[in-house]
C-alpha positions, 0 to 999 in steps of 0.5 A, a space after each residue: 262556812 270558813 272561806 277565807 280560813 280566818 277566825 277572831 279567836 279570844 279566851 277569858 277566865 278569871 285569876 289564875 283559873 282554866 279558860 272559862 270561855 272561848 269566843 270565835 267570829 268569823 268575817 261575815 259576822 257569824 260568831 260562837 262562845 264556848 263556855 267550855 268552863 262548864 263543861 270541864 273540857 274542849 269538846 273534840 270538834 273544838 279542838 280539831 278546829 283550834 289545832 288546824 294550822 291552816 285556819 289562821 286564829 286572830 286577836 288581841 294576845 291569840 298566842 298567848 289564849 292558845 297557851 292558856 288553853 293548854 295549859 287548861 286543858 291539853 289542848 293545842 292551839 296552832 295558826 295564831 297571831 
């Protein structure tokens, strides 16, 4: 449950390779990895969450991981700071 349309957002991959993991938290301690290395791609429900510009995406270089995982994977990330 997202009430106050905030996540913790950070991304990791290793070199100059694809997004190998996305990490979400929210600020009643619930948190979510996605190891979307292994999948090959940004699962749908994923990607309509990270390209919600109402949901505000927090954390150290945000913009920049939303930038990466486009250029990954074609998908759009909006709302970081």
């Amino acid at each position: 449950n997202l009430t106050d349309g905030v996540l913790g957002f950070d991304c990791e991959w290793v070199n100059e390779g694809p997004v190998s993991l996305v990490q979400l938290a929210t600020n009643n301690g619930t948190a979510a990895v996605f190891r979307i290395g292994k999948m090959g791609h940004v699962p749908l429900q994923l990607q309509e969450l990270l390209s919600n510009n109402a949901i505000i995406k927090v954390g150290v270089g945000a913009y920049d991981d939303g930038r990466k995982i486009l250029s990954s994977y074609n998908c759009v990330v909006l709302g970081t700071l």
